[in-house]
PDB file of the backbone (N, CA, C, O) and the ligand in Angstrom, with CONECT records:
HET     ZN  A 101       1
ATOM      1  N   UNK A   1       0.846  -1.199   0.000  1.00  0.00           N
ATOM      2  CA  UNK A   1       0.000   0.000   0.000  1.00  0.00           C
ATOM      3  C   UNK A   1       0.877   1.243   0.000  1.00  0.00           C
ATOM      4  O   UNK A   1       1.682   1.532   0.885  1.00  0.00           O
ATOM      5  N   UNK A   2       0.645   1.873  -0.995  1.00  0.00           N
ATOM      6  CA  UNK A   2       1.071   3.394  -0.781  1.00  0.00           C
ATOM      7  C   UNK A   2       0.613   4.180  -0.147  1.00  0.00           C
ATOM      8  O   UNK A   2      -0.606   4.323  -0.055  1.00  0.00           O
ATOM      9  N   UNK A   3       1.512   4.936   0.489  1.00  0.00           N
ATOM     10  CA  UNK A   3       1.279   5.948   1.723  1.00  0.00           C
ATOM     11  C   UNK A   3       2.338   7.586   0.920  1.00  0.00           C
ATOM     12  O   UNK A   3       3.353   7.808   0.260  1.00  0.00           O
ATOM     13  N   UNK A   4       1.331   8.230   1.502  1.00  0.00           N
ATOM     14  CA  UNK A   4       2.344   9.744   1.478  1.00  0.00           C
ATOM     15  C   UNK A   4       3.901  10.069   1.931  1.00  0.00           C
ATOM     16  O   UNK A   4       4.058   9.772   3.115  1.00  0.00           O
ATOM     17  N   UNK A   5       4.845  10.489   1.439  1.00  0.00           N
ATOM     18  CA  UNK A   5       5.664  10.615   2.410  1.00  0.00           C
ATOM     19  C   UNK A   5       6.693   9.654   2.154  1.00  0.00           C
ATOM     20  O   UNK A   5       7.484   9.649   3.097  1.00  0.00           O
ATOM     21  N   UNK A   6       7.063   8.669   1.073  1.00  0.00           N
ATOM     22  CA  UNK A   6       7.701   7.705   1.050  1.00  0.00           C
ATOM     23  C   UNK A   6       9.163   8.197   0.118  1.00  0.00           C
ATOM     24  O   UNK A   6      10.118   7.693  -0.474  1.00  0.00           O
ATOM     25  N   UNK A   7       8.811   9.000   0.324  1.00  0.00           N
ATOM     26  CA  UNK A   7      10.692   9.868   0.088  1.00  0.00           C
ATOM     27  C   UNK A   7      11.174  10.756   1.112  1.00  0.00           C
ATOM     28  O   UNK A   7      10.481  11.491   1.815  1.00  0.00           O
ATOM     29  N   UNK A   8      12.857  10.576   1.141  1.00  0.00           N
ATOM     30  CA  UNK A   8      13.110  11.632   2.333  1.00  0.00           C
ATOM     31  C   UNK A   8      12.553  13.416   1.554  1.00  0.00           C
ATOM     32  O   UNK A   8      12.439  13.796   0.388  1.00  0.00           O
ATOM     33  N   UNK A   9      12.384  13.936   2.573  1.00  0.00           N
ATOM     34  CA  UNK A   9      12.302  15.154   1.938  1.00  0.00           C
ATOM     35  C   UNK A   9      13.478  15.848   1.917  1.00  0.00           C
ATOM     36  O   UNK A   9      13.445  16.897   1.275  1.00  0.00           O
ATOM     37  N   UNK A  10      14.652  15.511   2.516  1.00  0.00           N
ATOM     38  CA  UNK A  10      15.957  15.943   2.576  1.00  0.00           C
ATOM     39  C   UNK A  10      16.798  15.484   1.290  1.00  0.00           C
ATOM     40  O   UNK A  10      17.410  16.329   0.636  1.00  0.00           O
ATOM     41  N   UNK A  11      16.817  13.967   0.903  1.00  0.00           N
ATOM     42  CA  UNK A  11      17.807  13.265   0.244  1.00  0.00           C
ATOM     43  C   UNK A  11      16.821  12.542  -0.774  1.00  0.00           C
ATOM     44  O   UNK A  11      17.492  11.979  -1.639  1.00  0.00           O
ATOM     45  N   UNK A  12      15.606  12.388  -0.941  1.00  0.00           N
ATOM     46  CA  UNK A  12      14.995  12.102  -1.789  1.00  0.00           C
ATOM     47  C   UNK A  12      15.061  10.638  -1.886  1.00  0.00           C
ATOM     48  O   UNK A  12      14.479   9.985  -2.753  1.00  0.00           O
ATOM     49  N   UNK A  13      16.022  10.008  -0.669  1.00  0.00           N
ATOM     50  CA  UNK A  13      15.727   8.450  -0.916  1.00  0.00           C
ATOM     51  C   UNK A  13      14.455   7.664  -0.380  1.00  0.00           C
ATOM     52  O   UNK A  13      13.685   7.927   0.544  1.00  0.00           O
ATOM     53  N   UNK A  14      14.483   7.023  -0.926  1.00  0.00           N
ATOM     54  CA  UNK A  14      12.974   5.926  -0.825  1.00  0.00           C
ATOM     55  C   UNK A  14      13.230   5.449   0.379  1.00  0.00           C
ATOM     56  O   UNK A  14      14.271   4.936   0.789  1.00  0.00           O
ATOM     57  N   UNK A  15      11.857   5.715   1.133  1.00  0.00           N
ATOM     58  CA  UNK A  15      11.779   5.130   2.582  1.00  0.00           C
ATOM     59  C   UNK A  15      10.759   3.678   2.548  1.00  0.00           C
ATOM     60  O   UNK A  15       9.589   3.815   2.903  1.00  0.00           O
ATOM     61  N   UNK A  16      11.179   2.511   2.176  1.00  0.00           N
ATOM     62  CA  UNK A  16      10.738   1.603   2.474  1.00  0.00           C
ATOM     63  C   UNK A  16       9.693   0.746   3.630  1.00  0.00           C
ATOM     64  O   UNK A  16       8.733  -0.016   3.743  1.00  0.00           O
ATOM     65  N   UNK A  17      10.538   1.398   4.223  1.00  0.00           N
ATOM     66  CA  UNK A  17       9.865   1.041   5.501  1.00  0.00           C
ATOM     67  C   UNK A  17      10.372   1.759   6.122  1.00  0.00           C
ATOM     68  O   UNK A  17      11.219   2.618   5.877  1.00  0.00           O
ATOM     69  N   UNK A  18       9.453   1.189   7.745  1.00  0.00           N
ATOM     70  CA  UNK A  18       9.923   2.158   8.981  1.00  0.00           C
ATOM     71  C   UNK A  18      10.983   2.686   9.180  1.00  0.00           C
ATOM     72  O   UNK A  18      11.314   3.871   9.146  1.00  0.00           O
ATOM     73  N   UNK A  19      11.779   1.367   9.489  1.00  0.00           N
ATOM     74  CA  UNK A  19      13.108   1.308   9.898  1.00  0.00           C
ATOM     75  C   UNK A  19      14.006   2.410   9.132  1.00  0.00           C
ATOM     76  O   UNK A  19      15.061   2.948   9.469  1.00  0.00           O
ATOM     77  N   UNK A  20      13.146   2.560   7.897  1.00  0.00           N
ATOM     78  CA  UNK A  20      14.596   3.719   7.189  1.00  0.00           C
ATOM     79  C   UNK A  20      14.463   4.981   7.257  1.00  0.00           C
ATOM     80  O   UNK A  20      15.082   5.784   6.560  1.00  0.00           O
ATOM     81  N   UNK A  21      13.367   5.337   8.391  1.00  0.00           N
ATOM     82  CA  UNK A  21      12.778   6.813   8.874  1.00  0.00           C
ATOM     83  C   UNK A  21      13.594   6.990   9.516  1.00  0.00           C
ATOM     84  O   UNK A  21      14.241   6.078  10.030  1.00  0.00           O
ATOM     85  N   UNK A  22      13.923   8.766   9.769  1.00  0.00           N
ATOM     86  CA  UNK A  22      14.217   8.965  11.344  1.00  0.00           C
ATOM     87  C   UNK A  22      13.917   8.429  12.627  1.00  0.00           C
ATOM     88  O   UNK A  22      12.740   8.437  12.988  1.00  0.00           O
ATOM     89  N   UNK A  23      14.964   7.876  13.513  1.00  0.00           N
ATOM     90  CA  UNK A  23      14.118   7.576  14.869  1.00  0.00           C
ATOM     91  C   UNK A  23      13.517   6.410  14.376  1.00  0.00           C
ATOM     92  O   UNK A  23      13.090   5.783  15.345  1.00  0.00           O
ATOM     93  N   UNK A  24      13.280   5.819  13.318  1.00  0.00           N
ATOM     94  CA  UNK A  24      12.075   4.668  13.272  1.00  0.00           C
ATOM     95  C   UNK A  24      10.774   5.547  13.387  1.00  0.00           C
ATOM     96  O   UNK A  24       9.851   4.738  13.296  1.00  0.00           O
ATOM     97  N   UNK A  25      10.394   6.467  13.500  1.00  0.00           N
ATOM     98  CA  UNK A  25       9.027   6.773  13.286  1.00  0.00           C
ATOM     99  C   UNK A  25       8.250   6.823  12.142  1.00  0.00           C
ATOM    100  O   UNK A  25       8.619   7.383  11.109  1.00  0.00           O
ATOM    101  N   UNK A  26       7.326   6.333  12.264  1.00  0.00           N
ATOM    102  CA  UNK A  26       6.329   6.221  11.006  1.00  0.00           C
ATOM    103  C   UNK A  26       6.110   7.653  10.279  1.00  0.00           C
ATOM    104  O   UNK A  26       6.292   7.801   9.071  1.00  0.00           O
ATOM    105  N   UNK A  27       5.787   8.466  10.961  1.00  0.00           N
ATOM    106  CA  UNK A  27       5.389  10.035  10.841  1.00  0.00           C
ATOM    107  C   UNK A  27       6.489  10.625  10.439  1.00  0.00           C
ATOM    108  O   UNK A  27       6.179  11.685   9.897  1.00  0.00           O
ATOM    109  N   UNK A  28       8.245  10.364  10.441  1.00  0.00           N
ATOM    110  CA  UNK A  28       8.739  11.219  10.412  1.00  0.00           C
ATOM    111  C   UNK A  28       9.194  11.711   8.984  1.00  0.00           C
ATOM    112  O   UNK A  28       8.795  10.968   8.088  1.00  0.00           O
ATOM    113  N   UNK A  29       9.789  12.576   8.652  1.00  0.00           N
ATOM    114  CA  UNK A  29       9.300  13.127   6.728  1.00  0.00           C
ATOM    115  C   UNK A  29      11.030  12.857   6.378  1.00  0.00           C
ATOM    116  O   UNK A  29      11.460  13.265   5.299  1.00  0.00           O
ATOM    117  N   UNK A  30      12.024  12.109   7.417  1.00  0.00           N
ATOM    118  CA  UNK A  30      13.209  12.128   6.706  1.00  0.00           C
ATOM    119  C   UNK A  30      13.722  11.092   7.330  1.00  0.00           C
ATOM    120  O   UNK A  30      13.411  10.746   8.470  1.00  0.00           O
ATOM    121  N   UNK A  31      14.612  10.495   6.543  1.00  0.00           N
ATOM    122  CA  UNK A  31      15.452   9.217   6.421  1.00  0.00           C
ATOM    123  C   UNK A  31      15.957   9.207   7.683  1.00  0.00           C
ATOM    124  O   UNK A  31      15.832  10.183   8.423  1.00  0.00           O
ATOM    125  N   UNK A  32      16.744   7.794   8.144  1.00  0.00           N
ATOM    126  CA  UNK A  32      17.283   7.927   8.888  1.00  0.00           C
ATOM    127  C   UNK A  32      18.798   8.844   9.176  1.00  0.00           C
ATOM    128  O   UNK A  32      19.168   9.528  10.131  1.00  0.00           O
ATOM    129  N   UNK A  33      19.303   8.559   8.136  1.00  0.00           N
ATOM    130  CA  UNK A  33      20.515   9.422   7.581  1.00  0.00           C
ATOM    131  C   UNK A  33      20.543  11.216   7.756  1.00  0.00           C
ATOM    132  O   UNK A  33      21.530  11.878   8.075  1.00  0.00           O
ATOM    133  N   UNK A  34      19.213  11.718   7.458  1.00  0.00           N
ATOM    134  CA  UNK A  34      18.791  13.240   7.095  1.00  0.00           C
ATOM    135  C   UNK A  34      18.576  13.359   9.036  1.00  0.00           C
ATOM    136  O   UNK A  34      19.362  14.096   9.631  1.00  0.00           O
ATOM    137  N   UNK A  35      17.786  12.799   9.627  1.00  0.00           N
ATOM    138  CA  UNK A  35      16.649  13.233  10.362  1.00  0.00           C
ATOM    139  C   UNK A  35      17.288  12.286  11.730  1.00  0.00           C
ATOM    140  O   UNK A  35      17.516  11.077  11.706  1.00  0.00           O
ATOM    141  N   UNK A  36      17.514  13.328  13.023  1.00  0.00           N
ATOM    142  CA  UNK A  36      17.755  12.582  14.101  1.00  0.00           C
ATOM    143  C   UNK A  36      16.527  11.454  15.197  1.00  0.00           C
ATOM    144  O   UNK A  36      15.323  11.305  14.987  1.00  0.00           O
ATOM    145  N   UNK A  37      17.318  10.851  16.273  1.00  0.00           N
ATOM    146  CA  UNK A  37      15.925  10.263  16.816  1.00  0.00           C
ATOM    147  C   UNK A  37      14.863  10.453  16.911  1.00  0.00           C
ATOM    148  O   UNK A  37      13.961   9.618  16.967  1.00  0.00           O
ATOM    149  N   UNK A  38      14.743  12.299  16.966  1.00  0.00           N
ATOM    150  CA  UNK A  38      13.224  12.404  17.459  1.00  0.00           C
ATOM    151  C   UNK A  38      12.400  12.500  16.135  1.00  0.00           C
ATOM    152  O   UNK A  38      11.187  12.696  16.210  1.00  0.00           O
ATOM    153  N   UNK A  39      13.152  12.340  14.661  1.00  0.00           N
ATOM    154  CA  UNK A  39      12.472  13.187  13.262  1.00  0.00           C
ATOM    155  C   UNK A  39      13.104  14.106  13.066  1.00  0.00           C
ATOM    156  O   UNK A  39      13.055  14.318  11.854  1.00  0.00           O
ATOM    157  N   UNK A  40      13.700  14.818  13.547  1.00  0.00           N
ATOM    158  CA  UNK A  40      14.213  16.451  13.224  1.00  0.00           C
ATOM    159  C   UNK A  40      15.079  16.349  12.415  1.00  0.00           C
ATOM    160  O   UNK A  40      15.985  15.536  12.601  1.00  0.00           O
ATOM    161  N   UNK A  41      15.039  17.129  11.317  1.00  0.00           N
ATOM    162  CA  UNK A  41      16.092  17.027  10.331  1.00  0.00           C
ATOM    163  C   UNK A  41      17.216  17.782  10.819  1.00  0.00           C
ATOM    164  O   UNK A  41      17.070  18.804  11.489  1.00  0.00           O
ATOM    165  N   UNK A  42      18.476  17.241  10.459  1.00  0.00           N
ATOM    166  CA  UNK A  42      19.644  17.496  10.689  1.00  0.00           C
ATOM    167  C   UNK A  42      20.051  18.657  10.089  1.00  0.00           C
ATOM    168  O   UNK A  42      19.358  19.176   9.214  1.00  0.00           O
ATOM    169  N   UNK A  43      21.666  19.393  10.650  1.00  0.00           N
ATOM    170  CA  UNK A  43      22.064  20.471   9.675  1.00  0.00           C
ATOM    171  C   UNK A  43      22.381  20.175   8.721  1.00  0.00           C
ATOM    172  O   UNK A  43      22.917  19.105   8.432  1.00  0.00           O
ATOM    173  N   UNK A  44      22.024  21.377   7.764  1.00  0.00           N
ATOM    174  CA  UNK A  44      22.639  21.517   6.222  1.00  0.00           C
ATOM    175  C   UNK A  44      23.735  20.289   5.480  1.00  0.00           C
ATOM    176  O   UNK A  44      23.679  19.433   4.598  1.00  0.00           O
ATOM    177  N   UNK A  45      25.051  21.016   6.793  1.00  0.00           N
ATOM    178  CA  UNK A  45      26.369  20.592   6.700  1.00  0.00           C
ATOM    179  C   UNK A  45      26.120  18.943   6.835  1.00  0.00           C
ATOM    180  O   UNK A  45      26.518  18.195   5.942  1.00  0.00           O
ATOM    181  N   UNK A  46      25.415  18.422   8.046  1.00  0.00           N
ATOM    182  CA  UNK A  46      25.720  17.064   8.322  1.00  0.00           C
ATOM    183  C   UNK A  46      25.075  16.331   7.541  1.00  0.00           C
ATOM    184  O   UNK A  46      25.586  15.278   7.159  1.00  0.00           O
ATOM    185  N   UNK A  47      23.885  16.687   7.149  1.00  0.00           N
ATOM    186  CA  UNK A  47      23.228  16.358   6.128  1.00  0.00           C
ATOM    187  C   UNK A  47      24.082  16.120   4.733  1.00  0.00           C
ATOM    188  O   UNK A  47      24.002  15.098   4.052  1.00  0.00           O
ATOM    189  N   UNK A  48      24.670  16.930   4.527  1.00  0.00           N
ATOM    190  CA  UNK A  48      25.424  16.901   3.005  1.00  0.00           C
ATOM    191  C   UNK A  48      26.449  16.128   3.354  1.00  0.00           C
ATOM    192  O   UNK A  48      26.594  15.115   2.670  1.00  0.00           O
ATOM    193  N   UNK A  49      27.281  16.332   4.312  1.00  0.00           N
ATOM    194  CA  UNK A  49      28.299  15.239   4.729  1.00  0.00           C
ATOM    195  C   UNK A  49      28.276  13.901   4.386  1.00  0.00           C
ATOM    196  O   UNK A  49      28.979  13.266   3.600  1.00  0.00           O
ATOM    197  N   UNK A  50      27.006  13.449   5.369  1.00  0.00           N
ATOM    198  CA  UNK A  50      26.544  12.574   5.323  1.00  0.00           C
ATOM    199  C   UNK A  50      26.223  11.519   3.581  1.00  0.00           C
ATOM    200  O   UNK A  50      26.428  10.356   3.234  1.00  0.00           O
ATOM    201  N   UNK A  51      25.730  12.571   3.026  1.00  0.00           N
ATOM    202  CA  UNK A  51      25.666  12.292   1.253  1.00  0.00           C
ATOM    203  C   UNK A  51      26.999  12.215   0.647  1.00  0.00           C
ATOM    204  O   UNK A  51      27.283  11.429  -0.257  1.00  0.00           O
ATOM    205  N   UNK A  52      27.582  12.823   1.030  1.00  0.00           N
ATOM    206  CA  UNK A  52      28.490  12.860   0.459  1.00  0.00           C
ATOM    207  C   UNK A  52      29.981  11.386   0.731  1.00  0.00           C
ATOM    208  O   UNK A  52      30.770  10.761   0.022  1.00  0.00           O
ATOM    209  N   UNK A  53      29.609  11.480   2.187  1.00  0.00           N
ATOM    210  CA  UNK A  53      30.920  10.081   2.691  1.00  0.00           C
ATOM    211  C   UNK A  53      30.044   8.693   2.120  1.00  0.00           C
ATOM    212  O   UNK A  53      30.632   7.764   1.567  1.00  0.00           O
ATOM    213  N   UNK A  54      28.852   8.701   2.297  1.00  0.00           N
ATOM    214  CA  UNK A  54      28.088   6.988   2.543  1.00  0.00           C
ATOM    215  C   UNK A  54      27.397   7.034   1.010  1.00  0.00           C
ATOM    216  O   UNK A  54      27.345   5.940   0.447  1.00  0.00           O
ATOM    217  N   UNK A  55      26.822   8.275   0.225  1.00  0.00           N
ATOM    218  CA  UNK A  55      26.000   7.837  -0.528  1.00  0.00           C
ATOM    219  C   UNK A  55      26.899   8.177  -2.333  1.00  0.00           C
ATOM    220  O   UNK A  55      26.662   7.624  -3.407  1.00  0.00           O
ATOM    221  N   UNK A  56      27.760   9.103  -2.056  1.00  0.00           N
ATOM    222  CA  UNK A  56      28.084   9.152  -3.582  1.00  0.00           C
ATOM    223  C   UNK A  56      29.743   9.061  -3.604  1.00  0.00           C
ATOM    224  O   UNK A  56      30.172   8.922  -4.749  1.00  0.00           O
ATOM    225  N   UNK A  57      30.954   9.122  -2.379  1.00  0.00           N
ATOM    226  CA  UNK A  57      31.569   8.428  -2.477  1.00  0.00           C
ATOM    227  C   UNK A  57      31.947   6.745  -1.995  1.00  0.00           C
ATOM    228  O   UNK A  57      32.914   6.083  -2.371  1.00  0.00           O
ATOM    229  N   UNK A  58      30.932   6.361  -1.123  1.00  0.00           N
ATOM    230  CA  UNK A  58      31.052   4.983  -0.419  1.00  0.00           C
ATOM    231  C   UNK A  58      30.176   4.128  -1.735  1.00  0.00           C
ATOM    232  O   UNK A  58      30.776   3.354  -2.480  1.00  0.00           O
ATOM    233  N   UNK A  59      28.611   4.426  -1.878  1.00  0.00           N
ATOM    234  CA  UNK A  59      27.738   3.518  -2.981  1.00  0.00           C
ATOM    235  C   UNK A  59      28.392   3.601  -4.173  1.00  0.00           C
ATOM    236  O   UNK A  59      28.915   2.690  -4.815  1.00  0.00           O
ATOM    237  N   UNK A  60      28.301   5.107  -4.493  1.00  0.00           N
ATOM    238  CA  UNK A  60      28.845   5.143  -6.296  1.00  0.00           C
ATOM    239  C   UNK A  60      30.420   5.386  -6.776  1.00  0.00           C
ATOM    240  O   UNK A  60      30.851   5.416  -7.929  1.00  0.00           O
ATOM    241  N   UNK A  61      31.108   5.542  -5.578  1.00  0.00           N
ATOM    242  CA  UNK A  61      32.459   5.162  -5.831  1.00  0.00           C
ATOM    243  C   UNK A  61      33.225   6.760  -6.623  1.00  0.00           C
ATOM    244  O   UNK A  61      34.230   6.857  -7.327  1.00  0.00           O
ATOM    245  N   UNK A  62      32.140   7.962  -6.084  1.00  0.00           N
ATOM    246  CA  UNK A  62      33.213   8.769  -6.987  1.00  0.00           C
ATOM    247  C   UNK A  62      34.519   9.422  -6.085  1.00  0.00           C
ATOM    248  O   UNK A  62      35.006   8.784  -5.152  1.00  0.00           O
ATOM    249  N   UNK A  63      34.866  10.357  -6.360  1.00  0.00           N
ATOM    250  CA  UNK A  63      36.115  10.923  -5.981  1.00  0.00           C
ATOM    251  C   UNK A  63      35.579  12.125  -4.833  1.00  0.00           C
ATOM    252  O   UNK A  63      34.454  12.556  -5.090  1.00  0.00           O
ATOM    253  N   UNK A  64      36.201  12.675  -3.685  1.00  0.00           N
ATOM    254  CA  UNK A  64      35.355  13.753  -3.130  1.00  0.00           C
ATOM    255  C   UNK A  64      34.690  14.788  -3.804  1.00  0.00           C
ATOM    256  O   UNK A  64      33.477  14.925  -3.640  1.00  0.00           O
ATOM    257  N   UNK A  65      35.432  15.661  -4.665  1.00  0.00           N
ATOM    258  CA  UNK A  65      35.168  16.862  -5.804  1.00  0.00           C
ATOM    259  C   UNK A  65      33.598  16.128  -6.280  1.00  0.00           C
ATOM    260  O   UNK A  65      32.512  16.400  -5.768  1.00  0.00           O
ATOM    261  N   UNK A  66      33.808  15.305  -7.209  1.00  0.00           N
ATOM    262  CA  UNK A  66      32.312  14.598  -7.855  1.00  0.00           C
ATOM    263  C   UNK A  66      31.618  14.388  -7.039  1.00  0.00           C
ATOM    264  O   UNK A  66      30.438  14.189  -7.328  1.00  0.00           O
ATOM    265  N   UNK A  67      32.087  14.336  -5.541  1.00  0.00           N
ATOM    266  CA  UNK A  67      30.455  13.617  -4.932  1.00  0.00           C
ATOM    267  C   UNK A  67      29.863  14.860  -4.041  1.00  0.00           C
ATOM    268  O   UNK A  67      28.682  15.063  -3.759  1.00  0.00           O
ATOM    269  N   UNK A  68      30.929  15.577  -3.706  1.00  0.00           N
ATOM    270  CA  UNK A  68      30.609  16.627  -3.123  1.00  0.00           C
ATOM    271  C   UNK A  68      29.317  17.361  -4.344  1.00  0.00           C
ATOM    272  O   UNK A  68      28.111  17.203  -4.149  1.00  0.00           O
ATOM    273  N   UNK A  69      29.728  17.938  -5.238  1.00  0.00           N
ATOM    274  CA  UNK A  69      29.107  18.838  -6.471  1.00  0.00           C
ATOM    275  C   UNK A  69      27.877  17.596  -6.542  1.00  0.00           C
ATOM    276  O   UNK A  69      26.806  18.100  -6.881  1.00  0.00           O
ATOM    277  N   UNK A  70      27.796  16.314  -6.336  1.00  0.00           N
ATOM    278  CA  UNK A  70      26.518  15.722  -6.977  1.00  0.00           C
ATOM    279  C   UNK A  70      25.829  15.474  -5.247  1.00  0.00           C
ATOM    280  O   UNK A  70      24.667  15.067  -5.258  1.00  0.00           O
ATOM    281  N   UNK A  71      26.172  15.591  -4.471  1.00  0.00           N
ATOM    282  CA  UNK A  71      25.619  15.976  -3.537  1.00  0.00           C
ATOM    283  C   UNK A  71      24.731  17.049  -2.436  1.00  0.00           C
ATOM    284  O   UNK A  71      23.958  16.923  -1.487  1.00  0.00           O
ATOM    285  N   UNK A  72      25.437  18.271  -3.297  1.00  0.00           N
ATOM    286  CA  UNK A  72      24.968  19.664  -3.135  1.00  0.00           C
ATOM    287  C   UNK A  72      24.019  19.901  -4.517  1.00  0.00           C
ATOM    288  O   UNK A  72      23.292  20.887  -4.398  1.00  0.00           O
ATOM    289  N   UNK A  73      23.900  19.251  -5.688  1.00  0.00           N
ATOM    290  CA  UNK A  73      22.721  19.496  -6.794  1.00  0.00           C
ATOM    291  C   UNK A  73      21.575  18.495  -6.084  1.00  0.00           C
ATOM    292  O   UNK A  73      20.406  18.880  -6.073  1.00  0.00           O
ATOM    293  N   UNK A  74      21.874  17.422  -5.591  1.00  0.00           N
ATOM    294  CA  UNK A  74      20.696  16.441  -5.026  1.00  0.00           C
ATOM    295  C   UNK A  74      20.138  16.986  -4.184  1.00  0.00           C
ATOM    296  O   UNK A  74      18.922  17.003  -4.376  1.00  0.00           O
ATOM    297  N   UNK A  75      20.517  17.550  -3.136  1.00  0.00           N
ATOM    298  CA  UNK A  75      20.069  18.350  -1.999  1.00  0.00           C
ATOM    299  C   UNK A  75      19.063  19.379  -2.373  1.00  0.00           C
ATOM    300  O   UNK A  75      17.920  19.450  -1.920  1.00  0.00           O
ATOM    301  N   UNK A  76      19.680  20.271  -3.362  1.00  0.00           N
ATOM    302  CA  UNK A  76      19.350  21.835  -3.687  1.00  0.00           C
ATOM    303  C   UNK A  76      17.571  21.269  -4.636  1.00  0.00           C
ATOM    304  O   UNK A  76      16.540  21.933  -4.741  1.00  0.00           O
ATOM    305  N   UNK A  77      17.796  20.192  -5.029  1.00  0.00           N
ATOM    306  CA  UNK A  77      16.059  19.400  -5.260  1.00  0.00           C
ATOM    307  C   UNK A  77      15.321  19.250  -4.503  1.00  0.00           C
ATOM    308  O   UNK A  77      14.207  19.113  -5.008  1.00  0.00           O
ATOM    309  N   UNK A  78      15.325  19.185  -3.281  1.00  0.00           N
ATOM    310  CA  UNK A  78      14.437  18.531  -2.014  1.00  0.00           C
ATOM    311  C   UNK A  78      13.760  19.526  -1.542  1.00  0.00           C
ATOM    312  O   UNK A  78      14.223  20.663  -1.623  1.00  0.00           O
ATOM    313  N   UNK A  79      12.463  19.264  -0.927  1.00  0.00           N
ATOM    314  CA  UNK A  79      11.603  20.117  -0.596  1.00  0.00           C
ATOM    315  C   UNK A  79      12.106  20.356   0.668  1.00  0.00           C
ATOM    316  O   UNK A  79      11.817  21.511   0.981  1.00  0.00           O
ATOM    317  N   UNK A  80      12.742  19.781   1.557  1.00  0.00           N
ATOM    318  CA  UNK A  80      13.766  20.362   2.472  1.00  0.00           C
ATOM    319  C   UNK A  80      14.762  21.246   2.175  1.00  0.00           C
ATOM    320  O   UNK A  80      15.273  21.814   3.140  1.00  0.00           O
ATOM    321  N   UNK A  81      15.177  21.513   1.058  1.00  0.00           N
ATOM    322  CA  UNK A  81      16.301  22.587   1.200  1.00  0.00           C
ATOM    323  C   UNK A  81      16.269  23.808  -0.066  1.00  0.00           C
ATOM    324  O   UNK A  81      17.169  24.590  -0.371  1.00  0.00           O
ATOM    325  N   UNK A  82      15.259  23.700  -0.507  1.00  0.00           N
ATOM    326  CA  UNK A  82      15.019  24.358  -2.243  1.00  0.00           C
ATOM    327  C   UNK A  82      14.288  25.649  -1.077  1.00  0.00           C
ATOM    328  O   UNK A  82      13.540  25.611  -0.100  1.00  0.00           O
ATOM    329  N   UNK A  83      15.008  26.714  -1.851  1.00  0.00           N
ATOM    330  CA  UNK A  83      15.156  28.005  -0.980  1.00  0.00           C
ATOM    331  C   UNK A  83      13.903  28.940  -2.165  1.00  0.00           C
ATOM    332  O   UNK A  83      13.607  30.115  -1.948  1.00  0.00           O
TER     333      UNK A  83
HETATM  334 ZN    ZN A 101      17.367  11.614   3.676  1.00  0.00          ZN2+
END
């Protein structure tokens, strides 16, 4: 069943299930990665950090420079951070 809400609003990754919410909460609108125990989304910085060490140089293997720049365009998409 589809439910609302099944992307981070920070990082845009697919929240599967609970477990890949903040905190584990059902309600909460960001990943575990984006969003601390209680739901609250994290800073800017740790947030992008975060994208940047685990998701585009650790998964996709690029170089810091590339993952940094494809990390700060992914971000600058999200209804969390689009100014
Ligand atoms: Zn996220």
């Amino acid at each position: 069943m589809l439910m609302g809400g099944l992307a981070c609003e920070s990082c845009g990754r697919p929240m599967a299930s609970q477990a890949d919410r903040a905190g584990g909460l059902a309600d909460a609108r960001y990943c575990a990665q984006c969003g601390d125990r209680r739901g609250q989304l994290r800073p800017f910085e740790a947030v992008l950090e975060a994208l940047i060490v685990n998701d585009y140089m650790g998964r996709n293997g690029l170089d810091r420079g590339a993952a940094e720049i494809a990390a700060r365009n992914a971000l600058a998409r999200q209804p969390a951070w689009r100014k």
